[in-house]
C-alpha positions in Angstrom: 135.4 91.2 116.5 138.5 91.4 114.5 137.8 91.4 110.6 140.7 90.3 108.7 140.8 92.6 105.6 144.5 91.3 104.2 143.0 89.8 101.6 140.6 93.0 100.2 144.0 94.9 100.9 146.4 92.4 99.0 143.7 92.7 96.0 143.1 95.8 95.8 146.4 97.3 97.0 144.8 99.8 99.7 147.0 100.3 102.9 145.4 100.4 106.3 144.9 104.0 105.9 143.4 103.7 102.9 140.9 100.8 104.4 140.0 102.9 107.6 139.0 106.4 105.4 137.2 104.5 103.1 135.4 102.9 106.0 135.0 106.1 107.7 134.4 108.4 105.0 132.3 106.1 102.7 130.2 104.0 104.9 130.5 106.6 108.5 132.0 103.4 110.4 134.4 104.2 112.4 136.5 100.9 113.3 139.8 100.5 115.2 142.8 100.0 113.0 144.7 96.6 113.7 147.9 98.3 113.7 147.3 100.4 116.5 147.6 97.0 118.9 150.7 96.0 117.3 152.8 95.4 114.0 150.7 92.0 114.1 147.3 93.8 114.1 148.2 95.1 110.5 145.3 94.4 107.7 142.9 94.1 110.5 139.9 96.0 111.7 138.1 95.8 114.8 134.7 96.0 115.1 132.5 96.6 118.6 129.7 94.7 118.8 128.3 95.1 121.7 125.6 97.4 120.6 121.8 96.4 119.7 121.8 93.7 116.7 120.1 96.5 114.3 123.0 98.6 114.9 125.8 95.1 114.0 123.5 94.6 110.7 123.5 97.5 109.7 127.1 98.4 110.4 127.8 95.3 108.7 125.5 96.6 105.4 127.6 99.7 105.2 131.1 97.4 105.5 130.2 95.1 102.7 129.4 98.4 100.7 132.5 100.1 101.4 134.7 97.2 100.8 132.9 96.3 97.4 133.5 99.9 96.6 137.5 99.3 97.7 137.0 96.9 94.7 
């Protein structure tokens, strides 16, 4: 899934470096930049979710924390 994060970016001011520590350091997800696909895949993150639906929830948990945390 791509999760568009140009909006939590645009209010918060955090770059797409910023975004991706605070995903991996605060919330141990470890998504695939947008940018890395492409100048247009900048402000999004994509997510994997072909893993067991306990895994996507609470992957999803942490990513709501982390970006509430971005604030």
């Amino acid at each position: 899934a791509w999760l568009d994060l140009r909006r939590v970016m645009e209010r918060t001011g955090a770059t797409d470096a910023h975004v991706h520590r605070t995903l991996v350091d605060g919330a141990a997800l470890w998504l695939s930049d947008g940018f890395r696909f492409g100048t247009g895949g900048a402000g999004f993150q994509r997510m994997n979710l072909g893993s067991p639906r306990s895994l996507v929830s609470d992957g999803l948990d942490r990513l709501e924390r982390a970006l509430e945390a971005l604030g």
